[in-house]
N, C-alpha and C positions, 0 to 999 in steps of 0.2 A: 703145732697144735697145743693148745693150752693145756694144762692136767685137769682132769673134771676134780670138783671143788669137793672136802672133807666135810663129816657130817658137822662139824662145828660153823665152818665156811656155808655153810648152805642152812645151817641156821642165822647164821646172821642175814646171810641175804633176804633170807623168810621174815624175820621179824624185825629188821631196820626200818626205822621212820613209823612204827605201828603206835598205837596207844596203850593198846592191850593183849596179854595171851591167854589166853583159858584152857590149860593143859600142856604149860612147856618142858613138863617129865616126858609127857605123854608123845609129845614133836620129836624130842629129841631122839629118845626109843626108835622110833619109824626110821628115822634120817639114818642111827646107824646101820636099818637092818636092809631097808631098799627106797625109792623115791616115793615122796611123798603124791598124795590125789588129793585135789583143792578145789574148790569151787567157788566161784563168786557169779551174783544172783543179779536182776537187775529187771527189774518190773520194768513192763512197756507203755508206760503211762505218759506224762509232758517230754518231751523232748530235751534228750539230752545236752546237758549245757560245759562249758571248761572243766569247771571241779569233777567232772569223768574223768580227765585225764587224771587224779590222784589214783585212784584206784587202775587205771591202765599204766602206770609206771609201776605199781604195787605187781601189777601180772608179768610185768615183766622181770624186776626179781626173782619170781616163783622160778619162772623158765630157766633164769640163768641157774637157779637153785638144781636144777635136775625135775622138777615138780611137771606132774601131770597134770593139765589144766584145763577145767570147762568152763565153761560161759553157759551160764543159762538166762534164755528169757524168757520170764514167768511171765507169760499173757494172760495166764490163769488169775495168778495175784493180782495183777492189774483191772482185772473186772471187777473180782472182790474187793477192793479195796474203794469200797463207796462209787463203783463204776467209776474209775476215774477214766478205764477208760470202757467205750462203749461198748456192747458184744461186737456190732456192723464194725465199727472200726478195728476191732482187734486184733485181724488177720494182719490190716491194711499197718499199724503200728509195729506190727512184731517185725515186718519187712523193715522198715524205716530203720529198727532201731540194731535189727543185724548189720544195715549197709553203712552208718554211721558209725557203729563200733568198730568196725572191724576198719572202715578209715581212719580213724583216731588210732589205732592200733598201728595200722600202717605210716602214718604219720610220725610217731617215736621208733618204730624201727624194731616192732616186733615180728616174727614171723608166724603168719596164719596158719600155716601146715602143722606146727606143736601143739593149736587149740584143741580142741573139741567145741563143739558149739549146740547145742540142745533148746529145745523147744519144752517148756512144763506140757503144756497138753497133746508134746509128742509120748507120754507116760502116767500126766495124770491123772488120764479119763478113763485109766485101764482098769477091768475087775478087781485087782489085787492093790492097786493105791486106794481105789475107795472104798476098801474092806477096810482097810490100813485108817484111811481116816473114819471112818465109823469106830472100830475099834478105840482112837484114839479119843474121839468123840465123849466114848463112854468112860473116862477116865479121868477125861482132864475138868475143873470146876473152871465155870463161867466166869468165877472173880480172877483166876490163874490167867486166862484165854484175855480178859481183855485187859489185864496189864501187861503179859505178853507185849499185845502192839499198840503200845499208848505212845509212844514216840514214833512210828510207822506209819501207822495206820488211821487214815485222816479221821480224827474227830469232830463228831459233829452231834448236836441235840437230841436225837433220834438215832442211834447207832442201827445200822443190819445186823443179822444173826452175820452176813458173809465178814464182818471184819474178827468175827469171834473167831474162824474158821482159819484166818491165815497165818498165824500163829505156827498152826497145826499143821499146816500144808510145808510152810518152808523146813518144820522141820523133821518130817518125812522125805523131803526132797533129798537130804544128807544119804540116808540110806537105800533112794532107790537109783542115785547118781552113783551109787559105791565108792564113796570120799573117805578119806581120813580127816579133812576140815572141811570148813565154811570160811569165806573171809568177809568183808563187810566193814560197815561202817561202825563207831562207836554207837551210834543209835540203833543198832541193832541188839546192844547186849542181853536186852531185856527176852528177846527171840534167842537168843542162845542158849543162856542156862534156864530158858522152860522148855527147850531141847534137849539140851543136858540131865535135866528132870524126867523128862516124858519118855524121850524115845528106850532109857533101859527098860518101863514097865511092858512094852512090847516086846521083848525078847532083845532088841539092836543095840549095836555099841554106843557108847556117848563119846562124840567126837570131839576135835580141837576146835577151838575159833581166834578166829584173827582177826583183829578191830583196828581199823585207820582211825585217824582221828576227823572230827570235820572240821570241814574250810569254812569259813567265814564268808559269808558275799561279800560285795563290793558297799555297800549300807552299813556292816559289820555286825551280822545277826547269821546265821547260816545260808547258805546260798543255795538256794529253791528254782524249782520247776515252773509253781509258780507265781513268783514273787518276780516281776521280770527285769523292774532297776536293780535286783540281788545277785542277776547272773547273767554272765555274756553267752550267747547261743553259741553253738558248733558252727552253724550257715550266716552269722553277723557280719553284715559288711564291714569294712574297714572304717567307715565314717561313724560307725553305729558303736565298734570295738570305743573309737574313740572317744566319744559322746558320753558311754557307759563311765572309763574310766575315768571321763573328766568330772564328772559329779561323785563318783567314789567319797566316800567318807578316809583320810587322808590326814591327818592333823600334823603341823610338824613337830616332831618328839614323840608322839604317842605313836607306841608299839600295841596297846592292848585294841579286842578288834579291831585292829586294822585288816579290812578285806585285801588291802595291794600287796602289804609285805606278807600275807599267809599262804596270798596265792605267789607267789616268788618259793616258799619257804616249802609250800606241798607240791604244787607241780612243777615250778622251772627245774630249781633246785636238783629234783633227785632225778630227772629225766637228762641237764648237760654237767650238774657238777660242778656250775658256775653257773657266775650272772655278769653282767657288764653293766655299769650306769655309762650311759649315754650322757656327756652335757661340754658345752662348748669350752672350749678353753680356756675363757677367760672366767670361767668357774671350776676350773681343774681340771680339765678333759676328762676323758674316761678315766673310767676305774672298774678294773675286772676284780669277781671276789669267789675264792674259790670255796668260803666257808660260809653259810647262812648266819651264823651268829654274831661276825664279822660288820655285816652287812646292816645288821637289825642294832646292832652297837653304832654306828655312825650315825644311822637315821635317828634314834635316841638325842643322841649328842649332838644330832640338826647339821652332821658336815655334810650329811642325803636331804636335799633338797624334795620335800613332796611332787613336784612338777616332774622334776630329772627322772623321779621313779614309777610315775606313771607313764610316760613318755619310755620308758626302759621296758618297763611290761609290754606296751604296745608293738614293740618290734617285735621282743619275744616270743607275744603270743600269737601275730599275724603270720610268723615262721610256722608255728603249729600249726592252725587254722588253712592255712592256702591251697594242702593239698585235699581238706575238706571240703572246704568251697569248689575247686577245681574240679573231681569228682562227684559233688552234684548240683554241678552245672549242666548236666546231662539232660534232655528233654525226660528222659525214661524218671530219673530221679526227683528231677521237680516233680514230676506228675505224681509220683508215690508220696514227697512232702507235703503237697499242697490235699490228696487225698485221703492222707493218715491225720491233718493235721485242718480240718475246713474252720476258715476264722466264722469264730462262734458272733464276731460283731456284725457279718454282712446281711442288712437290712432284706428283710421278706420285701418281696415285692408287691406295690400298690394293692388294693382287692379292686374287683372290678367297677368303674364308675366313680371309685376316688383321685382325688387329685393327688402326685407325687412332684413338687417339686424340691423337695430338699434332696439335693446330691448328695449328701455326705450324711453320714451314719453319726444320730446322737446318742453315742454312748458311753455307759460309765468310765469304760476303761482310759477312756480321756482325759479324765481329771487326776490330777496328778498329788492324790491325798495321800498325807501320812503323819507318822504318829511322830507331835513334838513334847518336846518338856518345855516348860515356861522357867528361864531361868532369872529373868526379873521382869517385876510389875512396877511400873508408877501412871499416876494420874498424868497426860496429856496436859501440857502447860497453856494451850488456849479455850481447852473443852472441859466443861466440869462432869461430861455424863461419857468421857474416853479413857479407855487405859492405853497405853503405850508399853510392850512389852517384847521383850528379847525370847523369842523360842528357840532350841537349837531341832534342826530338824536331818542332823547327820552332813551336814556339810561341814567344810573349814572354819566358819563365821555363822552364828544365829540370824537369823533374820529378824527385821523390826517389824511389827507386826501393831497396827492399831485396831483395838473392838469395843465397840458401846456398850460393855459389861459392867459399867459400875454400879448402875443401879438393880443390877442383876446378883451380883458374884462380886462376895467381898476381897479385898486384895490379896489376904492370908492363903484365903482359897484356893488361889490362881499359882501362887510363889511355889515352884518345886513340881506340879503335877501333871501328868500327861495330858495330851491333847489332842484331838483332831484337827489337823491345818489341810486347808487347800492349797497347794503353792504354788499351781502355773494360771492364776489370775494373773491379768497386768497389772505390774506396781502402781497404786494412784494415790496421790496423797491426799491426807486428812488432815486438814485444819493445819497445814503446813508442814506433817509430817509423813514421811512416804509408810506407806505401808504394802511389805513385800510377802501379804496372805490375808486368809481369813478363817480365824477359829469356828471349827462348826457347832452349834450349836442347836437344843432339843428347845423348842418354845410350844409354852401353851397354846392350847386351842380358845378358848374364851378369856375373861377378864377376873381377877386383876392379872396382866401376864406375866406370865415365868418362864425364866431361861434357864439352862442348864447345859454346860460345856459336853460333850457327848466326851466319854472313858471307852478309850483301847483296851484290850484285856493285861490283866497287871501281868508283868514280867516281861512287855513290849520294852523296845530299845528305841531311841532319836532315831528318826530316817526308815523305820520300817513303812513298805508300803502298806497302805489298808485299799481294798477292794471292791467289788460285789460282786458275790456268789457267782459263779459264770462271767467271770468278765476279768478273768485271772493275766489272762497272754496277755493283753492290746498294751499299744505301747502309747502312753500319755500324751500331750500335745507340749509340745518347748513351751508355747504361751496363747492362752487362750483369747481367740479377737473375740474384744465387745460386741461390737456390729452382729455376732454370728450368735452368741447369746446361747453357748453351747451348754453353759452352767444353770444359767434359769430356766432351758427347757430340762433337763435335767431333774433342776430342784422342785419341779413340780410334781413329780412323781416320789420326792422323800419323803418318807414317815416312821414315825416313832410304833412299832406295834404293840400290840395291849402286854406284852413280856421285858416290854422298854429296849426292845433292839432295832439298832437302825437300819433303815430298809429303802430300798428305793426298787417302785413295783412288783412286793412284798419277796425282793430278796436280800438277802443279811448284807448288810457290812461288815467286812471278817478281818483281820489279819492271818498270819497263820498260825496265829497263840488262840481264836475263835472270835468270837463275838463283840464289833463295837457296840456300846448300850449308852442308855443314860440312866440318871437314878431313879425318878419317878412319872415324868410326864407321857404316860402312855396315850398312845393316840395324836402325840401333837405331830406339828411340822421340826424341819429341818433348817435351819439358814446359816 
């Protein structure tokens, strides 16, 4: 039997691979006097996706730490938080997302019997939490409450009073769970120390916080619920794993967002303590590496082939995943995902005395649009009214892209700046040059007309998906048949609203920075 581990040893366990600590006087204290009580929080909102598993090897430290550990899942937070998710559904999610945690848990080879596992509105709804937040209510300023969860807490035009409120709630939860910390993510910070602030004027202690850092999706922008080409699902098939990883943003030599080497670096990493590239012999065979830095140094230096490390992930993470898949594979389990989870695309049926012949659902989630940078423009060498232009849009290689903007949008205009691209149109070429997309763009309504390239919210990245409101999950189409004309039933329903945001059947297109727009053409179309 092993010796149980010294308060130095069991801070390290605790605070290895974190980004941040917020009271490591305060950790250490505890550690020498008896074990530490932790919690990590996890709203039951989109479905949990791989970047879970960072913070599930994070609980597993605690444990080896000596650390008492709960799981909470806040179905409470998840209402409040812009109803992400529904009240009807919220019973049905909070299931879903105990039986997929606690596989994922079982999957790395933690044991379930050291958790705790708790429910928010097994204690939120009690007399003494909601004195507790009315109390707090009267204390905290509404400017505090929603900077609070300005990285949390979905934003949106219109905010509710509830996203003011959960701020408040998680950090109440610290004191009615009886923690010495919180752990969480780096985007959390902002919820930590207005915990740190608030909870002394109540009378309660201010506790420690522990910050992971975040993963990167696979696009290299953070990897979201729901953002779907950003993150591979827990239940993704194997064909789907691969597909995800093959469009990955990947570059060879470039380390910075890369989503494949951060998810090697956050979850394989600290779960085997190695990694192994996979690749045939006649390109080195394997190579096992028992240091991340190691690893991120060769890929740099290009002797890690981008394919070899995708292809290396893919094993890795299908070893994860199978006994997830396996376990709900169960009739009992589908029935709860598919009822926690009803796809929001599946067409209402006919009204009565209408004709229904279209089998297949037109909708936006189809369209496989996202935010590109235009990294060079020239004039079209057989078209005088074509530009010919290189966008990158998060893959290996920019795509060539032709649009009759010249007499629109001058070429300075276009050189450097974001864009919205369509990019599962079929390639067809123009005037002898393929064009593999199309910039969308805001056009007047009457005469003389004007175009205007439609702007992603500034601070978007190459390859981020853009969306519409409600139509977050669905998964794009590889390539859109003409014949089927999925884009122009579609495009009939785009418009520019009088606030110059673009909308299709007056709901936004977002990314999750907020609001695609254009500058001035309000009221116009889309094309």
């Amino acid at each position: 039997m092993e010796p149980a581990p010294g308060p130095q040893e069991k801070y390290h366990l605790i605070t290895r691979n974190l980004q941040e600590v917020l009271g490591e006087d305060k950790l250490m204290a505890i550690l020498k006097e008896r074990e530490l009580k932790i919690y990590w929080g996890t709203a039951t909102t989109g479905k949990p996706h791989v970047a879970y598993f960072v913070p599930m090897s994070k609980i597993a430290d605690f444990l080896k730490a000596g650390c008492e550990v709960t799981i909470l899942f806040a179905d409470l937070h998840a209402y409040l938080d812009n109803m992400k998710a529904p009240w009807e559904l919220l019973e049905l999610r909070t299931r879903y997302y105990e039986n997929v945690i606690k596989a994922m848990l079982e999957s790395i080879g933690v044991p379930l019997e050291k958790l705790k596992f708790v429910r928010g509105t097994d204690y939120q709804l009690s007399k003494e939490y909601t004195l507790d937040v009315y109390r707090l209510s009267s204390v905290v300023t509404q400017h505090d409450a929603k900077k609070a969860g300005a990285e949390v807490v979905k934003q949106v035009e219109h905010p509710l009073l509830s996203g003011l409120l959960y701020p408040g709630l998680q950090a109440l939860d610290e004191e009615y769970l009886k923690v010495d910390a919180q752990f969480g993510g780096v985007d959390q910070r902002k919820i930590f120390t207005f915990a740190e602030k608030y909870l002394p004027s109540l009378g309660y202690a201010k506790r420690v916080h522990l910050m992971n850092p975040m993963v990167p999706g696979l696009t290299g922008s953070k990897m979201s619920s729901s953002e779907e080409d950003s993150k591979i699902d827990l239940l993704d098939r194997k064909e789907d794993v691969k597909k995800k990883l093959k469009k990955a943003f990947c570059e060879p030599g470039n380390v910075e967002n890369n989503g494949v080497l951060s998810f090697i670096k956050h979850v394989l990493f600290p779960l085997k303590s190695e990694f192994v590239i996979l690749r045939e012999e006649k390109w080195g065979g394997n190579k096992t590496y028992t240091g991340y830095e190691a690893l991120e140094k060769d890929f740099a230096d290009q002797v890690v082939h981008p394919g070899d490390l995708k292809n290396s992930v893919e094993v890795a993470l299908n070893k994860l995943l199978d006994p997830i898949r396996e376990k709900f594979n169960s009739p009992e389990l589908k029935k709860l995902t598919n009822a926690a989870y009803p796809d929001p695309t599946k067409a209402k049926p006919a009204e009565k005395g209408t004709k229904n012949s279209e089998p297949e659902n037109v909708v936006p989630s189809r369209l496989d649009i996202r935010v590109g940078k235009v990294i060079s423009v020239e004039k079209h060498p057989d078209a005088d009214s074509l530009y010919v232009e290189k966008i990158d849009v998060g893959e290996p290689e920019p795509r060539t892209v032709v649009s009759g903007l010249v007499q629109f949008v001058p070429k300075e205009q276009l050189q450097d700046r974001l864009v919205v691209l369509l990019c599962n149109l079929k390639p067809q070429k123009m005037r002898g040059v393929e064009s593999q997309g199309m910039v969308l763009c805001a056009s007047s309504v009457g005469e003389p007309r004007q175009v205007e390239p439609l702007d992603p919210p500034a601070g978007c990245c190459a390859g981020e998906r853009v969306y519409v409101e409600g139509y977050e999950s669905g998964e794009p189409d590889d390539e859109l048949k003409p014949k089927k004309k999925v884009f122009e039933k579609l495009q009939a329903d785009f418009r520019i609203s009088e606030d110059c945001v673009a909308q299709w059947k007056q709901k936004n297109f977002l990314t999750k920075l907020g609001r695609v727009s254009c500058k001035s053409l309000k009221g116009g179309s889309i094309s």
